[in-house]
Structure formats: C-alpha cells, structure tokens
Backbone as a printed PyTorch tensor [residue, N CA C, xyz], in Angstrom:
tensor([[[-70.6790, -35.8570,  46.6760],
         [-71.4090, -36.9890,  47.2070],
         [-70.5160, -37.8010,  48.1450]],

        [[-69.6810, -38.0920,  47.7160],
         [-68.2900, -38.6690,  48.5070],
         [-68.3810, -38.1760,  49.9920]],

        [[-67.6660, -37.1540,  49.9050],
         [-67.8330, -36.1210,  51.2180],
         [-68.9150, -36.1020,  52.0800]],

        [[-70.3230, -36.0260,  51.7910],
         [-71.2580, -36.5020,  52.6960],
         [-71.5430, -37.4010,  53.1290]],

        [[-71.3590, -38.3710,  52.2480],
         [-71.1480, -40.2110,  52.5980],
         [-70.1470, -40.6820,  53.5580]],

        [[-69.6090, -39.5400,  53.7250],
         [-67.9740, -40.2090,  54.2620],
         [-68.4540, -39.7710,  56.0780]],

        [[-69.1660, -38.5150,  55.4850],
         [-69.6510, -37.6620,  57.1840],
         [-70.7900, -38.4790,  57.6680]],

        [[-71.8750, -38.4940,  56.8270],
         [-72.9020, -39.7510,  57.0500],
         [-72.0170, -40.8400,  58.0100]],

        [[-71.3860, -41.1350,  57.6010],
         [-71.0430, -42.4200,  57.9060],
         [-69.8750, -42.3540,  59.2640]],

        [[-69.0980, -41.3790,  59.1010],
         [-68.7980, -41.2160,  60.8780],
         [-69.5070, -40.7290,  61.8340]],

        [[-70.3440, -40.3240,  61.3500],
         [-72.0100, -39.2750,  62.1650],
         [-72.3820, -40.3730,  62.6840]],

        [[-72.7890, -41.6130,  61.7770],
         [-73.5200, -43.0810,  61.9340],
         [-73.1450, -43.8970,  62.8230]],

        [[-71.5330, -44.2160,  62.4530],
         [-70.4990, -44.7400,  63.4230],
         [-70.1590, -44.1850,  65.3630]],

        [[-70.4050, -42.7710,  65.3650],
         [-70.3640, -41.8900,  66.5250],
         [-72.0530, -42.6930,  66.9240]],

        [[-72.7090, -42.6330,  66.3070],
         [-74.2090, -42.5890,  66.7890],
         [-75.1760, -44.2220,  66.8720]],

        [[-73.6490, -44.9100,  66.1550],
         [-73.9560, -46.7900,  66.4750],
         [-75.4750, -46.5680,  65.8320]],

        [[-75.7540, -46.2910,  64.9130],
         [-77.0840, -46.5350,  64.0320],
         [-76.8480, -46.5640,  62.1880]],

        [[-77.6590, -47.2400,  61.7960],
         [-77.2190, -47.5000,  60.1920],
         [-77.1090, -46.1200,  59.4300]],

        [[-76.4530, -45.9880,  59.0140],
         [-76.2300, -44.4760,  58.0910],
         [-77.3490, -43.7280,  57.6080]],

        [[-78.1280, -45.2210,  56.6350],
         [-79.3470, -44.5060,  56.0790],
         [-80.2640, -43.3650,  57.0050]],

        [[-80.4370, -44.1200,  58.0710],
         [-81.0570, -43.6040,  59.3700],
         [-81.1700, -42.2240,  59.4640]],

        [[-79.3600, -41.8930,  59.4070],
         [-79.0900, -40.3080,  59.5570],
         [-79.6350, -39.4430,  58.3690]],

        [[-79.4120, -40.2390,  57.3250],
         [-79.4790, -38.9710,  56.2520],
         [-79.6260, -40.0450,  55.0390]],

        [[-81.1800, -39.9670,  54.1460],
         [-81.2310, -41.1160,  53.1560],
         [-80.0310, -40.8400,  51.8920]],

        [[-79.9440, -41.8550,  51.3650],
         [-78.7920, -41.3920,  49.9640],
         [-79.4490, -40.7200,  48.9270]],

        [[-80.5370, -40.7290,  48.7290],
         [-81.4620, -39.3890,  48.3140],
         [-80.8520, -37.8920,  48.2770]],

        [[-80.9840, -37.6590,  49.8260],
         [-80.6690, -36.7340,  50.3770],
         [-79.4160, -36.2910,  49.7660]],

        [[-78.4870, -37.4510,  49.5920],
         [-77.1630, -36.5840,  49.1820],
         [-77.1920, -36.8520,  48.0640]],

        [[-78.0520, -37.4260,  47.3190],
         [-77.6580, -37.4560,  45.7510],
         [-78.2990, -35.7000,  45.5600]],

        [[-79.1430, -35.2860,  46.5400],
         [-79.8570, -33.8750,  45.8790],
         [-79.0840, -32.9150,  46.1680]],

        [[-78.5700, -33.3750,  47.2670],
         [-77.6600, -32.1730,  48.0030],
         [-76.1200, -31.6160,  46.7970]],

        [[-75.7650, -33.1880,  46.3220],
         [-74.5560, -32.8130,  45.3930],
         [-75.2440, -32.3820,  43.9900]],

        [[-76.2010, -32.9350,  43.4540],
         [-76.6760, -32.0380,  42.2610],
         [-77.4980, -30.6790,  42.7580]],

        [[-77.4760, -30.0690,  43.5550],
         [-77.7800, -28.7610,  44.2620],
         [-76.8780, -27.8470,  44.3460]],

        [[-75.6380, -28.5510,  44.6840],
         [-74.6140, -27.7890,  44.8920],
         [-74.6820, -26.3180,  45.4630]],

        [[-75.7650, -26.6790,  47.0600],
         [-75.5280, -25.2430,  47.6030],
         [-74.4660, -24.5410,  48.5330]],

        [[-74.0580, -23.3340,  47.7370],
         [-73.5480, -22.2960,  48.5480],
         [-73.4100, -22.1360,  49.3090]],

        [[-74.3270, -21.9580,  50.7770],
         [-74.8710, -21.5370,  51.6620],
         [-75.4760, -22.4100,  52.1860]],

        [[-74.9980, -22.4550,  53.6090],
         [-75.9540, -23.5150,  54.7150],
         [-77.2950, -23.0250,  54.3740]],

        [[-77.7150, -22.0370,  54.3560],
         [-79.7440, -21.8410,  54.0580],
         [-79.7820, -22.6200,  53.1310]],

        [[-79.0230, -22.2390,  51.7700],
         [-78.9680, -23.3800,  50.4670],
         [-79.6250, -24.6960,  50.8960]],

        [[-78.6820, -25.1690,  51.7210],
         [-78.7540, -26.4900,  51.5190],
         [-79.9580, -26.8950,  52.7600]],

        [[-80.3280, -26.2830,  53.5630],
         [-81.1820, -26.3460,  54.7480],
         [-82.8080, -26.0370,  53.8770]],

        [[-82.4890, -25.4090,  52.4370],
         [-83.6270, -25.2370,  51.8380],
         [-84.4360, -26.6490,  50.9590]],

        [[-83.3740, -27.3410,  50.6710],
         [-83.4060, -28.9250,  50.4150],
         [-84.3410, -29.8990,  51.2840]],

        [[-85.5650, -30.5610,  50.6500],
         [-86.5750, -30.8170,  51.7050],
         [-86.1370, -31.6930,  52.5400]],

        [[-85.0210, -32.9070,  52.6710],
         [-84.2420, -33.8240,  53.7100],
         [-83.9630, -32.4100,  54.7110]],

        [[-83.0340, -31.4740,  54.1780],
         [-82.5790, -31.2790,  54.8500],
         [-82.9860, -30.1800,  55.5970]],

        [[-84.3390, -29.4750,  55.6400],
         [-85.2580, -28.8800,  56.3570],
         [-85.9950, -29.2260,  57.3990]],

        [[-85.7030, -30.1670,  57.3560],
         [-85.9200, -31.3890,  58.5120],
         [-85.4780, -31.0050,  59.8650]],

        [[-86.2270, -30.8260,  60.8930],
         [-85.5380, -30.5910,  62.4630],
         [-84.2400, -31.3770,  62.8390]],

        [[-84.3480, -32.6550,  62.4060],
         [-83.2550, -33.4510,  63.0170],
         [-82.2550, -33.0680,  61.7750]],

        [[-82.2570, -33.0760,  60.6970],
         [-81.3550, -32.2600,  59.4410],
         [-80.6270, -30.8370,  59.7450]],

        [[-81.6860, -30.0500,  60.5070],
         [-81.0980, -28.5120,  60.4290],
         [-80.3480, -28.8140,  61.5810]],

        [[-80.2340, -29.2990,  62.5140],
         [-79.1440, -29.1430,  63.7000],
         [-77.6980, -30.1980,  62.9670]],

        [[-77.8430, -30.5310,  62.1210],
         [-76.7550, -31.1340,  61.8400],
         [-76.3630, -30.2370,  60.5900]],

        [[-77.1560, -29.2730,  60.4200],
         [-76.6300, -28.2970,  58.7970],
         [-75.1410, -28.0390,  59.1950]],

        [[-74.3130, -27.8230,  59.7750],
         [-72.9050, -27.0310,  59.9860],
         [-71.9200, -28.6630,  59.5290]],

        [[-72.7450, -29.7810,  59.9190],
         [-71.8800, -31.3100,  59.4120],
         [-71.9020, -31.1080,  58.5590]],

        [[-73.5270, -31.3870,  57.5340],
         [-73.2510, -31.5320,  56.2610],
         [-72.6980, -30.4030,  55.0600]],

        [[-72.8950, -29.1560,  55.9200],
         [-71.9620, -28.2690,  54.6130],
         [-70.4210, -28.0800,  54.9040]],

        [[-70.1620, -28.5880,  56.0790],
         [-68.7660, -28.5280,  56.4080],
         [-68.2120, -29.8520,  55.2820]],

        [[-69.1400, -30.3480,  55.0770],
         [-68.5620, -31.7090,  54.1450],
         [-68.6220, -31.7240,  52.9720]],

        [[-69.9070, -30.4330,  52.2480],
         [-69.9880, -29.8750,  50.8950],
         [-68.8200, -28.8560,  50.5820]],

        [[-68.4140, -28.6010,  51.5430],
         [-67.6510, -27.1590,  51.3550],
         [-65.6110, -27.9710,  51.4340]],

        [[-65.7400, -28.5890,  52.1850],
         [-64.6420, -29.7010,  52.2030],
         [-64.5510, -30.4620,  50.3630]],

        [[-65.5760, -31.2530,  50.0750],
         [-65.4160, -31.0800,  48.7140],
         [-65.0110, -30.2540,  47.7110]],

        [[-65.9960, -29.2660,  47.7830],
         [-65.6170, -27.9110,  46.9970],
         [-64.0100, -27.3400,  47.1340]],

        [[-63.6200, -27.8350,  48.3010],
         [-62.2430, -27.2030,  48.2880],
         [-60.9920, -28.0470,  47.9310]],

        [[-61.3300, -29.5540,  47.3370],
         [-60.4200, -30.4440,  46.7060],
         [-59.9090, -30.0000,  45.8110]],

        [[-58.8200, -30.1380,  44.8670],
         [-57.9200, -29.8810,  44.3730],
         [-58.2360, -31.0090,  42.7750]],

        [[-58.1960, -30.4100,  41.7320],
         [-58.7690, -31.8230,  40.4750],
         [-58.5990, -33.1000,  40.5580]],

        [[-57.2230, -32.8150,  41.0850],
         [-56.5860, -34.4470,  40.8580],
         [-56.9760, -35.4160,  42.3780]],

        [[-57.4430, -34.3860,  42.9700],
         [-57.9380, -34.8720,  44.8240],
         [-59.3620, -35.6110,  44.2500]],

        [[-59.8430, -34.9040,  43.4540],
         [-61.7950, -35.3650,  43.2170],
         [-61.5110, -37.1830,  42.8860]],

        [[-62.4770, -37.9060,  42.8310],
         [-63.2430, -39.3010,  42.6750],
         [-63.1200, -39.2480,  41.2050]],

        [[-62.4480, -40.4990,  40.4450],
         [-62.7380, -40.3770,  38.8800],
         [-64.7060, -40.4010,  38.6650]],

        [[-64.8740, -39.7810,  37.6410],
         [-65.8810, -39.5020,  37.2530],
         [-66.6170, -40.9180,  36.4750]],

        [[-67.5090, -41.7560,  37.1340],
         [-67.8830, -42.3190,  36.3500],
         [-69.6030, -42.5370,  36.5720]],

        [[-70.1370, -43.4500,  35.3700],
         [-71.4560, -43.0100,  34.8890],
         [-71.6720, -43.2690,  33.6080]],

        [[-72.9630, -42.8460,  33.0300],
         [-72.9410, -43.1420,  31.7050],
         [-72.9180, -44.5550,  31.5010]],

        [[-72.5680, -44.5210,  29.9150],
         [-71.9790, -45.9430,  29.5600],
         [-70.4300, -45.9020,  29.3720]],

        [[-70.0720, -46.4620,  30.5440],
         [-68.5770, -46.1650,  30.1780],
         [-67.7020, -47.5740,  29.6780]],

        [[-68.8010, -48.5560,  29.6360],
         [-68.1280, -49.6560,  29.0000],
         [-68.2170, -49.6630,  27.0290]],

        [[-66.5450, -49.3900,  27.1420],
         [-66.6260, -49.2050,  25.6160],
         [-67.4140, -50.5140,  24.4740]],

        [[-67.6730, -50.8550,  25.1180],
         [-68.3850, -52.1670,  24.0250],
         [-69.3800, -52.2220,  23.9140]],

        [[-70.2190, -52.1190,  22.7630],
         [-71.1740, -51.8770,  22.2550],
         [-72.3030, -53.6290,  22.8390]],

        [[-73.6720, -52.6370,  22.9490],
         [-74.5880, -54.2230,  23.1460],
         [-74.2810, -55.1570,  22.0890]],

        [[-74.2420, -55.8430,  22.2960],
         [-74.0530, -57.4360,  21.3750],
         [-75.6350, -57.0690,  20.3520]],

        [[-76.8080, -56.9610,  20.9180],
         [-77.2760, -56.1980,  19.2850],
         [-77.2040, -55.7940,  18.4450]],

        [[-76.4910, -54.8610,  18.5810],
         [-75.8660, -53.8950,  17.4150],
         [-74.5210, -53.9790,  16.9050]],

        [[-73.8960, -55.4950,  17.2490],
         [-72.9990, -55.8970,  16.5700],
         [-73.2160, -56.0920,  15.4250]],

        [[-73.7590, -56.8030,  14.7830],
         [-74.1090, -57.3400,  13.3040],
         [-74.1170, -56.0720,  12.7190]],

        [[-74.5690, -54.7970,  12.6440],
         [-74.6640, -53.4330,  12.0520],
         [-73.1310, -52.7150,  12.6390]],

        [[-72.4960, -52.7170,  13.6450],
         [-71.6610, -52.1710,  13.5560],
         [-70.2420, -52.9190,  13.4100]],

        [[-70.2860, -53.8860,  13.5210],
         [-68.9380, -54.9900,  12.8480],
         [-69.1580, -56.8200,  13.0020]],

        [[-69.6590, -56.7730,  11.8120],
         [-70.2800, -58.3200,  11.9230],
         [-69.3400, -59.0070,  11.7130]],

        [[-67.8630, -58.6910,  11.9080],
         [-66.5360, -59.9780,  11.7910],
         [-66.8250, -59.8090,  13.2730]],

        [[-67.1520, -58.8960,  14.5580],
         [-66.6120, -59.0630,  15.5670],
         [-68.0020, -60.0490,  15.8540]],

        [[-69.5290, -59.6720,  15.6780],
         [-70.5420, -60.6670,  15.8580],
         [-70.1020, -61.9280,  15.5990]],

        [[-69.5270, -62.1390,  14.5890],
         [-69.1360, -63.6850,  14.4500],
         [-68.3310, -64.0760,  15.0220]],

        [[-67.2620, -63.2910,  15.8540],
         [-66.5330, -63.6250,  16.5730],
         [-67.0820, -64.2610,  17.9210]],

        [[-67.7060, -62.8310,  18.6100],
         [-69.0480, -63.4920,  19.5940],
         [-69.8830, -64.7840,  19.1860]],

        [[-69.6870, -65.0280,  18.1660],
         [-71.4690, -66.2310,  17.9110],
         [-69.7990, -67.4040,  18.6200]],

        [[-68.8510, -67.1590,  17.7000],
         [-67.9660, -68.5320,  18.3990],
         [-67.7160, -68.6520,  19.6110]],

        [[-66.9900, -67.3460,  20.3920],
         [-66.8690, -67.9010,  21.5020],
         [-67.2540, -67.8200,  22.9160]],

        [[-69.0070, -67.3800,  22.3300],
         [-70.5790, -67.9800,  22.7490],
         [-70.4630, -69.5960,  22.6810]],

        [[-70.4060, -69.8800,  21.9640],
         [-70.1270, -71.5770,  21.5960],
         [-69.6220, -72.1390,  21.8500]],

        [[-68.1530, -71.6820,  22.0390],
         [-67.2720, -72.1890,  22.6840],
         [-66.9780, -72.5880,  24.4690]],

        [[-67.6280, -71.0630,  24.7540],
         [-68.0030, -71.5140,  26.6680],
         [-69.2560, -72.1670,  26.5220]],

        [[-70.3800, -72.2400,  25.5630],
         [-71.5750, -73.2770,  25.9910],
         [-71.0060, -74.6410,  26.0840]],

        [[-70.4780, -74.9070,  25.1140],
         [-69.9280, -76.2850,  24.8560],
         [-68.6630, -76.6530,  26.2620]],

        [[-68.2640, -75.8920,  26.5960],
         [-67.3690, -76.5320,  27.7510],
         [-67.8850, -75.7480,  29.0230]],

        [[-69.4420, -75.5670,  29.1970],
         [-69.8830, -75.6160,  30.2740],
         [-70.8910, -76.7530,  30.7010]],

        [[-71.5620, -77.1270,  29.4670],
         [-71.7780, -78.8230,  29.2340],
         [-71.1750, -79.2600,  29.5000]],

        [[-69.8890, -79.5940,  28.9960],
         [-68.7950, -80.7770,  29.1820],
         [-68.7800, -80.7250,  31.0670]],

        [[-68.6670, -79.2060,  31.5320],
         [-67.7820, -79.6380,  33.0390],
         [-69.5530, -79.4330,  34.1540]],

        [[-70.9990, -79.0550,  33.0500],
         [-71.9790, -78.8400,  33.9910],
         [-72.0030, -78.0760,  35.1480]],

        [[-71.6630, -76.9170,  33.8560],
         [-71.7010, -75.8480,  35.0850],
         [-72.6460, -74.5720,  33.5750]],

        [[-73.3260, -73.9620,  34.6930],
         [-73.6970, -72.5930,  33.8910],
         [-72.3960, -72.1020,  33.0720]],

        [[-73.4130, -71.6910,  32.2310],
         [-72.1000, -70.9930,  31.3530],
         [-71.2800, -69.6080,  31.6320]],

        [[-72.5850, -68.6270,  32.3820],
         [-72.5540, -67.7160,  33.0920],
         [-71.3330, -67.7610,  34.2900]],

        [[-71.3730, -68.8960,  34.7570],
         [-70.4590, -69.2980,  36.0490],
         [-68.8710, -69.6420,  35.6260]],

        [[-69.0450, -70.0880,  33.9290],
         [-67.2320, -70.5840,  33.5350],
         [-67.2810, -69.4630,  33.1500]],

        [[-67.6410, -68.3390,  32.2640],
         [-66.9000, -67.1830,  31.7630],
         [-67.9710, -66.1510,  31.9420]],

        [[-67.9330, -64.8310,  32.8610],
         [-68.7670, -63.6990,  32.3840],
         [-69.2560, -63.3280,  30.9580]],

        [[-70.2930, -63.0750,  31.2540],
         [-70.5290, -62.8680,  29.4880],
         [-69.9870, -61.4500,  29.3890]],

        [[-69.8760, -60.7250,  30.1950],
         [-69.0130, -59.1510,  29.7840],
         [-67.4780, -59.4700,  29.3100]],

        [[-67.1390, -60.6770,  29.9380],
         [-64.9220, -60.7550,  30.0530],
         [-65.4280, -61.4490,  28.3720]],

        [[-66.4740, -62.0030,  27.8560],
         [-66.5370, -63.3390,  26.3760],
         [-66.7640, -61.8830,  25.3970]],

        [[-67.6100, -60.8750,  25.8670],
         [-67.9450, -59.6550,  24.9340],
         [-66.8580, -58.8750,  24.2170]],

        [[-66.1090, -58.3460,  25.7590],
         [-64.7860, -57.5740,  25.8990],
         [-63.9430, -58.0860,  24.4890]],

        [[-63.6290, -59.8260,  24.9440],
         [-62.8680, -60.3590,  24.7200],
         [-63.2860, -60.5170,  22.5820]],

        [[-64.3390, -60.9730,  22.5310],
         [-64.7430, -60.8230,  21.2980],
         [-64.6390, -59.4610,  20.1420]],

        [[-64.8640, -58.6750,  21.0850],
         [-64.9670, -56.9500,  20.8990],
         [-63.6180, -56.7150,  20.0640]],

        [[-62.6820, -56.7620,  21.2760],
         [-61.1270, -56.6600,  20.5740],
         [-60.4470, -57.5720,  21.7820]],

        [[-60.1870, -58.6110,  20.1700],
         [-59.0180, -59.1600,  20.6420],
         [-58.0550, -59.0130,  20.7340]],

        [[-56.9950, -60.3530,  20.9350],
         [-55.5730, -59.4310,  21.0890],
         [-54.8260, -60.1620,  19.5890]],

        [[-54.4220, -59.1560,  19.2980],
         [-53.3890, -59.4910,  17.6550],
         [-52.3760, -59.5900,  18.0630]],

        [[-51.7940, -60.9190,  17.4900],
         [-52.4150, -61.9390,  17.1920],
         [-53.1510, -62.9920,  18.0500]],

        [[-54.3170, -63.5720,  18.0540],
         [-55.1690, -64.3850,  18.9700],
         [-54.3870, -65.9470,  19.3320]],

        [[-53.1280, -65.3150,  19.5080],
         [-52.5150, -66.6110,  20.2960],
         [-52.7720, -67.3500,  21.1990]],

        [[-53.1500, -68.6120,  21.5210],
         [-53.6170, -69.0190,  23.4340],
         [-52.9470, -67.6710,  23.9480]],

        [[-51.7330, -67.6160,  24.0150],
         [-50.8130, -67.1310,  25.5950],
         [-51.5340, -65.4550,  25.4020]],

        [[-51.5920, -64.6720,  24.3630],
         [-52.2370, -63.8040,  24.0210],
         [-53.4180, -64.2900,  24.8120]],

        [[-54.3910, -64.7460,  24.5100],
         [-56.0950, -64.8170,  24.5180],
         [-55.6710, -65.1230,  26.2910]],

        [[-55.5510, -65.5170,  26.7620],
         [-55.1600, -66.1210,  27.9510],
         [-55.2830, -65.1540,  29.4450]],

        [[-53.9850, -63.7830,  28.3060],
         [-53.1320, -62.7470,  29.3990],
         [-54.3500, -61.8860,  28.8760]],

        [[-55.6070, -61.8840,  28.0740],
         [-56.3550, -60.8380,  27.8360],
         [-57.4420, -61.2390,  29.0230]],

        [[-57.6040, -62.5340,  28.7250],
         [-59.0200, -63.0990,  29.6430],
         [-58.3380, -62.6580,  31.2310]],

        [[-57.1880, -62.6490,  31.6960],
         [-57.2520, -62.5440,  32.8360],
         [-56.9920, -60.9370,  32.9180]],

        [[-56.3800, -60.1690,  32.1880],
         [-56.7260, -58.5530,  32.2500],
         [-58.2800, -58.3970,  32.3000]],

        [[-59.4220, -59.0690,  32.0690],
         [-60.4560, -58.6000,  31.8370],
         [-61.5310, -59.1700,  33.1900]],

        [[-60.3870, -59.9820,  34.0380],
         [-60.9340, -59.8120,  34.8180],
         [-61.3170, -61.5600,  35.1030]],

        [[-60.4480, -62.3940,  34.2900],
         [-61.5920, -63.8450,  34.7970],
         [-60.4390, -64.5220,  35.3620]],

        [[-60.7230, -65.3380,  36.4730],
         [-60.2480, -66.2580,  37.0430],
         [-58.7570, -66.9900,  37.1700]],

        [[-58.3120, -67.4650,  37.3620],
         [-57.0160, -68.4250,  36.8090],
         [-57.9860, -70.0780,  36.1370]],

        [[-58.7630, -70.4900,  37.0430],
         [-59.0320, -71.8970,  36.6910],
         [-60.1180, -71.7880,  35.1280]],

        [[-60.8640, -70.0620,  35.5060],
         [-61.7410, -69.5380,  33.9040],
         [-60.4890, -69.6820,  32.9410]],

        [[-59.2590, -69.0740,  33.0810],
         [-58.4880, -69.1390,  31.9300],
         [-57.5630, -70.3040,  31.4230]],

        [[-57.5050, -71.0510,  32.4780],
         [-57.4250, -72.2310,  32.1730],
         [-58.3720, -73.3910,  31.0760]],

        [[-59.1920, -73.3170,  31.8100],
         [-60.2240, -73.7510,  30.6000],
         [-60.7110, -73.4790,  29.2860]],

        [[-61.0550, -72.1500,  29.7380],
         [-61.5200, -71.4770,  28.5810],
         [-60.6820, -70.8890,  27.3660]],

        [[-59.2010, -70.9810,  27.9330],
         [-58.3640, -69.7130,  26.9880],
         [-58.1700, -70.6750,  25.6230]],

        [[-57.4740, -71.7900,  25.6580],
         [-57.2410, -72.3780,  24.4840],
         [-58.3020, -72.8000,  23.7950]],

        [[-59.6910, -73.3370,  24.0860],
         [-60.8660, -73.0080,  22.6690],
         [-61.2380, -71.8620,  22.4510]],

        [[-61.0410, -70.8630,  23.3140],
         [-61.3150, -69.1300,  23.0150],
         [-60.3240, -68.8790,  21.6340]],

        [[-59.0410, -69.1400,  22.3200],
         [-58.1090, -68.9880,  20.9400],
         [-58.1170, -69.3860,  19.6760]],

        [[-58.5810, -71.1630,  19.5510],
         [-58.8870, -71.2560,  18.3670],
         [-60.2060, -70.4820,  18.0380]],

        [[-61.1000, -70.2640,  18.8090],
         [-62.0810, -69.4430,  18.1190],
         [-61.6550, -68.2550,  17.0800]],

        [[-61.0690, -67.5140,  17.8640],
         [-60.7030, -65.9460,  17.3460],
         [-59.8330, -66.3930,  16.5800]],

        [[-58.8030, -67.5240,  16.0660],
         [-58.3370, -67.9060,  14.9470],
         [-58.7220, -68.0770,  13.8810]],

        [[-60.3990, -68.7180,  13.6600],
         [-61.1820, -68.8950,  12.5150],
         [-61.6200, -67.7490,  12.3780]],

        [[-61.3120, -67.0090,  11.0570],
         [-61.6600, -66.1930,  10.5380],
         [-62.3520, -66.5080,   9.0290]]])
C-alpha cells in the first residue's frame, strides 16, 4: 500500500492534481490485498481496468513489484487491529477492578481540576494518556514517577504539571 501511495502521489505531484483524482485509496487498498502477480492481475482489478488506469498499469505494478522486492526489515511496521494494549474501561471491573478503581480516581481527579482551571476535562488530560496511566502504573506511584509516565504517554509539559501530583496521590490510595 505504501508503495502505491508513494507513486500516486509523485504521479499527482508531476500532474499538479489531488492524488485521489489519479487513483482512489480504494483502489490501492484492493490492489495490496490482491496482491497481483502480473500486470493483467492487477489491470483485472475494476479501478484498475479503467482506460485512464490501464495506461498507467507499468506505474502501478512497477510500485507493487518494488514492494514485493523490500527486504523484512525495509517493510512499514505492521499495524491494525487493536494494538492498544489496554483494555475498554468496560471490562475493567471483570478484568481487574483494583485497576477500575484506580480509573474511577483519576477520572476524578482531572474532573475536579478541570473545574477548578474551566477547561474540558478532555482538553487537561486525554482520556487514553488517564487509561494508559491507570492501566499500569509506575511502581512505585511517586509524583516524579507518575509525572515521567504521563509525559512518556504522550501529555503535555503544562498537562503534567497540573495533573501529575493529584494523579499521584490518586494511584497512592489503595
């Protein structure tokens, strides 16, 4: 997919028109789960049976076949799925209700000091970096700990400022 996106897009650039234009992302999402062989292969693909498609067939398999010839460690990490290890906050209570209670606090803890400064709560801490962070903490849930986790996870300097030291006592009450 990479590889056609990449040709799409100097095809686009040569041709000063929006990418989609040339070739929808459709097109190459079918083309890479197709994975054809053979320019007919891929000219058999209904985008790409297309009059204005078949005169460009020698681009786009020069760019399937350019893929195909990467090397493992050359390919795009693979991602997809659910690759965020943390479970929905639903199915906390059934799969570790010390960590749910952990979440119910410091849920509470950014509501209460997004009141205080009137701001969404959404806006002082992601609710994914409060999940993460609830999920697994860091042992021991020291501020300077809770602090260097919130900003590995991705929040702010002025978010960890605020937020890190009632986060900490949170994950302290056990």
């Amino acid at each position: 997919m990479r590889a056609l996106w990449r040709a799409r897009d100097r095809y686009a650039a040569e041709r000063d028109v929006a990418p989609g234009r040339l070739l929808p992302d459709s097109a190459i999402i079918s083309a890479a789960r197709a994975n054809p062989r053979r320019p007919a292969d891929l000219v058999a693909l209904p985008v790409f049976g297309g009059p204005r498609q078949r005169r460009q067939t020698a681009r786009w398999f020069a760019a399937i076949t350019e893929a195909r010839d990467l090397a493992d460690n050359d390919l795009p990490p693979i991602t997809g799925g659910n690759s965020d290890p943390v479970p929905p906050a639903s199915r906390w209570r059934d799969r570790s209700p010390e960590a749910a209670d952990r979440l119910a606090r410091c849920r509470a803890v950014v509501v209460e000091l997004a009141e205080r400064h009137h701001v969404l709560a959404q806006n002082l801490l992601a609710s994914d970096i409060v999940r993460a962070l609830a999920w697994e903490p860091p042992t021991p849930p020291s501020e300077d700990a809770v602090r260097a986790r919130l900003a590995q996870l991705g929040a702010r300097p002025w978010q960890v400022d605020l937020t890190g030291p009632g986060l900490a006592q949170a994950l302290c009450t056990e």
